[in-house]
N, C-alpha and C positions, 0 to 999 in steps of 0.2 A: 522530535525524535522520529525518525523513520525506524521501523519495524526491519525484522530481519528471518529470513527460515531457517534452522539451521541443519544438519545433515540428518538429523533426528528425523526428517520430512519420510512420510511412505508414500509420496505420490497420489491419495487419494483423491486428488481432483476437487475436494470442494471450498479450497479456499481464494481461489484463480475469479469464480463467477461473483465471487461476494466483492470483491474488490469495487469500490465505483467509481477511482481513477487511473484503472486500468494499469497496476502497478505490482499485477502479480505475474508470473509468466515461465513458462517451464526450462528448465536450464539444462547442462548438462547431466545433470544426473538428479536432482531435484528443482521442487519448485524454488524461484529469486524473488526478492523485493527490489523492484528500481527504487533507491532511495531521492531520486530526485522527482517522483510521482507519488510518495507513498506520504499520507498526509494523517495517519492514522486513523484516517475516517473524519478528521477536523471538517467539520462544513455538510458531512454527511451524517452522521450517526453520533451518540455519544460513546462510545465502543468500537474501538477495530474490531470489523467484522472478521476478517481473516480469524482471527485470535477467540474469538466466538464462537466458530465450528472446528475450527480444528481440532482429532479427537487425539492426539499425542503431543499439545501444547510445547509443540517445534517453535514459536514465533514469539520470540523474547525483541525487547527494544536493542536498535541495534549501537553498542556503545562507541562505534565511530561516527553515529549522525546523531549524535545528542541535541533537539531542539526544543525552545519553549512552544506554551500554545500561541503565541503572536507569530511565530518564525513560521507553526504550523499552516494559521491562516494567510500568511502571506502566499505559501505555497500555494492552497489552496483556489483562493483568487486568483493566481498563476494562472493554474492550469483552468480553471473556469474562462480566463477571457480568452486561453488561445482555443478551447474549443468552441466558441463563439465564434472568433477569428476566424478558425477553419470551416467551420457551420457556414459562415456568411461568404465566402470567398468560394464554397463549392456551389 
């Protein structure tokens, strides 16, 4: 399941830094979740961070990306090799 913000967001800025696959990012008019980076924290934390400091619990699971924790971690090793990839190739 990929996380989602919803307009409920006030821009406080502190859910962007807690992200550690770099899957939060400021939008038009609030902050977005890329739902194809956003891993709920699988691999990282037991808890999405996002969802952990946010202090007006804007960031509900988002029910168009409904996924298991297997679908999570596959995401997650995803994004681990290609920032390997990219790591090794700079």
């Amino acid at each position: 399941m990929a996380l989602m913000i919803t307009d409920e967001c006030i821009n406080c800025d502190v859910c962007e830094p807690e992200c550690p696959n770099l899957a939060i990012s400021l939008g038009v008019e609030f902050y977005e979740i890329d739902p194809e980076r956003c891993t709920e924290c699988v691999g990282h934390f037991d808890e999405p961070q996002c969802v952990q400091v946010c202090p007006v619990s804007c960031i509900p699971v988002n029910p168009q990306r409904v996924e298991d924790k297997e679908s999570l971690w596959a995401k997650y090793r995803r994004l681990q090799a290609a920032t390997a990839a990219s790591s090794s190739a700079g």
